[in-house]
N, C-alpha and C positions, 0 to 999 in steps of 0.2 A: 308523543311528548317531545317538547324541543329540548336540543341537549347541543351545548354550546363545547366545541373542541377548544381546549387553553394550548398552545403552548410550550410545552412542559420542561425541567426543570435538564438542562444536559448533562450539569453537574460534572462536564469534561474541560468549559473553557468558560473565560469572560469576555471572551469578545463576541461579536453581533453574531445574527443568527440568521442566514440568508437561506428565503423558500427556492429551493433546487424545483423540482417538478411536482405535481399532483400527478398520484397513482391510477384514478377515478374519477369519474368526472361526477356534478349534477344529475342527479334523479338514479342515480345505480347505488343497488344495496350494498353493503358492504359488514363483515364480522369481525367483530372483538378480535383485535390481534393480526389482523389482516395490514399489510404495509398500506397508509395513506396517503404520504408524500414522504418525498425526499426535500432533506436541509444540508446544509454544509455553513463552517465556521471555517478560519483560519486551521483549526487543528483537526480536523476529523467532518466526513461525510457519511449521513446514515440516514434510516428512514427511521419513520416516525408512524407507529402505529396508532388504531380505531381502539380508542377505550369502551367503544359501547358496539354494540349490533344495531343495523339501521339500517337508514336512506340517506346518503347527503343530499343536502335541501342546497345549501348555498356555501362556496367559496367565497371569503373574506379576505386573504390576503393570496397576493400573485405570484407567479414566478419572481424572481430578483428580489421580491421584498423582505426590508431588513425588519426584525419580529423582535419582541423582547419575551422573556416568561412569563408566561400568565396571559398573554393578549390570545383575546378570541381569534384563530385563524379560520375556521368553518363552522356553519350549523348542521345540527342532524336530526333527524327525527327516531325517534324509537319507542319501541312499544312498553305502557306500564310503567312502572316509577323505580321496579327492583333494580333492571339495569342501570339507570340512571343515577338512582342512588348510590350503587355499588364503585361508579367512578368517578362519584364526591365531583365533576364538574371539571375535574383537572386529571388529563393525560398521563403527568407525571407522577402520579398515585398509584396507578395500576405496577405492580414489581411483578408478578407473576401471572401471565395470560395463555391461551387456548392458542397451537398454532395455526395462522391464515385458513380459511374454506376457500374455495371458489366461490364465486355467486351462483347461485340456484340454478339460471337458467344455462351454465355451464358446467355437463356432466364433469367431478374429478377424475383426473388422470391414474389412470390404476398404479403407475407408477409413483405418484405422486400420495397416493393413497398408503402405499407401502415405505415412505421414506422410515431412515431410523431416527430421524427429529422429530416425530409427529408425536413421540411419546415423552419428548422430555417439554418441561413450560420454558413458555419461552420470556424474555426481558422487554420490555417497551421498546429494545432499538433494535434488536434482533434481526438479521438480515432473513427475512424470511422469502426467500427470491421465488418459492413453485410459481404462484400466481400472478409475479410481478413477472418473470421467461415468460410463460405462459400467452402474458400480454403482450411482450415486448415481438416474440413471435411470428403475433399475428397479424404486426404493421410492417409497411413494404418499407426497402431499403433508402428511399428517399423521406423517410419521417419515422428518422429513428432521434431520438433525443440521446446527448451526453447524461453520462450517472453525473450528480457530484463531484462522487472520486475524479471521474474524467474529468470532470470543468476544473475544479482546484488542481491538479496536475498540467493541464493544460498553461493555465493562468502562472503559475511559478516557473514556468518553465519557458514559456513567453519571453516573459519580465526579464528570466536570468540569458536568454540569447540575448536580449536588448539593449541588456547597461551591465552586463558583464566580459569584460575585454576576455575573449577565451582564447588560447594557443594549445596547440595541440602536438603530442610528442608517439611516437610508434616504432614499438620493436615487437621482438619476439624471445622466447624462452623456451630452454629443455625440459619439457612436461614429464619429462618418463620416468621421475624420484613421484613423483604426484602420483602419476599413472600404476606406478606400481604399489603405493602404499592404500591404493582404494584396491586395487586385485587383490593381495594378500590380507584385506581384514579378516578375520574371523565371521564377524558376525555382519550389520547393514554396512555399506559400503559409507563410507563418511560421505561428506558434503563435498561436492567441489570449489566451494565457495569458504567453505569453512579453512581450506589452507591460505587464500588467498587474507579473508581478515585476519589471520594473525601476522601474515609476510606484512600487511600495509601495517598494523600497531606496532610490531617492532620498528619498522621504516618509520615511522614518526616518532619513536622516542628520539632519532637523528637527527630529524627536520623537522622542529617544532613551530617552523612558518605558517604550516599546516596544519597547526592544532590550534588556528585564529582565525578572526572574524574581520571584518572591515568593518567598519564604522568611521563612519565622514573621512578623514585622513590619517586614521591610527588602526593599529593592531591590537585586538583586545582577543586574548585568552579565550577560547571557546572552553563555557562549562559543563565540559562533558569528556568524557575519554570512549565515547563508542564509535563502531568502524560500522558502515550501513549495508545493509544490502538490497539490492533493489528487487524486487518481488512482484509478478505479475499472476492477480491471480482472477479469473474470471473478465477479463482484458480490462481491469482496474489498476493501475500501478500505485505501488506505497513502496515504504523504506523502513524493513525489519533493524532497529539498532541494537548491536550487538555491547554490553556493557563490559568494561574492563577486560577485552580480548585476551591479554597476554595472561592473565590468571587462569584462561581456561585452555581446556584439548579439543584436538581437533574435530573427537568425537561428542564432547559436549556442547561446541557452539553447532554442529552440526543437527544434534536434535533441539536446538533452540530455534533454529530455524524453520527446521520442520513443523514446533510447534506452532511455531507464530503464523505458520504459513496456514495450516487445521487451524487455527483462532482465525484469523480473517476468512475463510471459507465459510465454519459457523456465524460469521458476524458479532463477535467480539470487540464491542466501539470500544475500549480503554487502548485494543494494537492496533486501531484503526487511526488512531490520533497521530497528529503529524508530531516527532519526539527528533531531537536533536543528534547528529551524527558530528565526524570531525570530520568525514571523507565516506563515499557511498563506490562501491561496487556495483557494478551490472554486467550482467553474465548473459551473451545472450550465442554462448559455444550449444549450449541444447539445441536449440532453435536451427543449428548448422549455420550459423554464421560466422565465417573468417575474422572478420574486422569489422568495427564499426566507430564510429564517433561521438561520445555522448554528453548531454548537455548540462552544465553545473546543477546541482541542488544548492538554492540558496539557503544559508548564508556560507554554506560549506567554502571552501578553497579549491578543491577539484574533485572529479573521479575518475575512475577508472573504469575502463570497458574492457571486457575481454571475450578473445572469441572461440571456436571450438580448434581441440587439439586434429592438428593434419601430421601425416605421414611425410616429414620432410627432407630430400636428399642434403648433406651435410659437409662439406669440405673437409678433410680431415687433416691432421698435420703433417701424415707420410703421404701426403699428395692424393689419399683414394680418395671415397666415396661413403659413406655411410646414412643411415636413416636414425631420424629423429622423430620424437613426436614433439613437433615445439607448436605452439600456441602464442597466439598476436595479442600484444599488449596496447588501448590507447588511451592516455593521461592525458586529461582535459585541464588546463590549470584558466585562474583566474591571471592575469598578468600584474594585478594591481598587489597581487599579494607574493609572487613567488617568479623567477627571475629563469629562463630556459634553461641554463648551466645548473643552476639548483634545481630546478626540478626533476631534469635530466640525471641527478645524483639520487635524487629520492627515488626514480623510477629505477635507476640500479640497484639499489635497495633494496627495493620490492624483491627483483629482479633474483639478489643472492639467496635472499631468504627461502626462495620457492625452488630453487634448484638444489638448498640444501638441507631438503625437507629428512 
């Protein structure tokens, strides 16, 4: 029976709806809940699951094409009228589905067989990645395709080296109040990240240059008070926003992050959507890297990069020697918004806050 794929409703954004990749090609089976393609919008990249069990027969809309709701993107075929019936003709109907199979003539992976998602249902958008690795796998390094996420990351980040005047400012700081407040917790060791969004939300109640937007030749108020942090997870990059920083502790925006970090893992499209920040962190000291230089998030006014703590010898004032554990700071600012001496004041700012943690 032919069963026409809609669609379906995202219910995340109003703006177009651009086909990212097909998961599958013509003539391969595919089951209910199995990822069928990927889309992306201005706010958020996700896939789009098989309302029904089948065969796809035919591809109707291409890569880059821009879709509305409810337009046929593929046909299928499927057996008998129950399935069919069961998703009324429209993707975005199905709330609760069975997660991904492989296809038939691909034994499941034992491991894959034992995940702990297998048992819970899963949401129409649901990053259900076994089958989707699986595949991605089993193509050589010369014809791997960007996700989404990558293409929209990509694209803003383009855009914002191109028509955003960047200047860039670099010091360093005494980690060892920080260093030793995650030694001495009690219980999970807090976020490293989580001291830094509160140093930058105090620092902008000072310089609220920084807490606007451009537009054409004025300064308009960004509405919003959250501090971002930049988040890589399965080499997709997104921007966790942390709301109203300075109301919380160190230890609460700490599992905020972690949570957000397990939501995008599970494929949770509401933290997948792109959500506004005043100023974005990226942290890339894990990674062991000293310094780095990073690129605005538009519409923000800068960010900030910071790299991993070193062991560093220190001048002292009776003329010795001592060691430090200081950590490299780099502020990327927009110039069109914020002036080197000021930002230079803001990045002290930051600067006091975290040494007098």
């Amino acid at each position: 029976m032919r069963f026409e794929m809609k669609m379906p409703d995202l219910a995340a954004t109003e703006s177009e709806i651009r086909i990212g990749r097909w998961l599958i090609e013509p003539g391969e089976k595919i089951e209910r809940g199995q990822p069928l393609l990927e889309v992306e919008t201005d706010k958020a990249a996700m896939d789009v699951e098989s309302a029904v069990s089948g065969v796809l027969n035919e591809i109707l809309s291409q890569e880059e094409d821009v879709v509305e709701v409810g337009q046929v993107i593929a046909v299928l075929e499927v057996e008998g009228s129950s399935t069919s019936e069961s998703a009324s003709g429209d993707a975005g109907t199905a709330r609760s589905e069975s997660p991904p199979q492989p296809a038939p003539k691909t034994p499941p992976p034992a491991a894959a067989a034992k995940s702990p998602d297998t048992d819970k249902p899963q949401g129409m958008f649901a990053r259900n990645r076994a089958a989707v690795e699986a595949a991605k796998s089993a193509k050589p390094l010369n014809d791997m395709s960007l996700s989404p996420a990558q293409r929209t990351a990509g694209k803003r980040l383009q855009e914002s080296k191109q028509t955003v005047p960047h200047f860039y400012l670099q010091t360093s700081f005494n980690a060892g109040a920080i260093s030793r407040c995650r030694e001495t917790a009690t219980d999970e060791k807090p976020a490293w990240d989580a001291f830094f969004v509160i140093a930058v939300a105090k620092a902008l109640n000072k310089f609220n240059r920084f807490c606007c937007r451009l537009e054409g030749e004025r300064l308009i108020a960004a509405e919003t008070n959250a501090v971002g942090v930049a988040v890589d997870v399965e080499n997709e990059l997104y921007v966790v926003p942390i709301s109203t920083p300075i109301e919380k502790t160190v230890v609460g925006i700490s599992q905020e992050i972690r949570d957000c970090v397990q939501r995008l893992r599970n494929g949770d499209t509401e933290v997948r959507m792109i959500k506004p920040a005043l100023i974005t962190i990226s942290n890339l000291g894990v990674a062991n890297v000293e310094s780095f230089i990073p690129i605005i998030n538009p519409p923000e006014a800068a960010i900030l990069g910071i790299g991993k703590v070193t062991l560093t010898p220190v001048a002292q004032e009776d003329g010795g020697i001592g060691i430090q554990q200081r950590c490299t700071l780099t502020l990327s600012v927009d110039h069109r918004i914020a002036s080197g001496k000021y930002a230079g004041e803001f990045l002290a700012a930051i600067i006091e806050e975290l040494e007098s943690v």
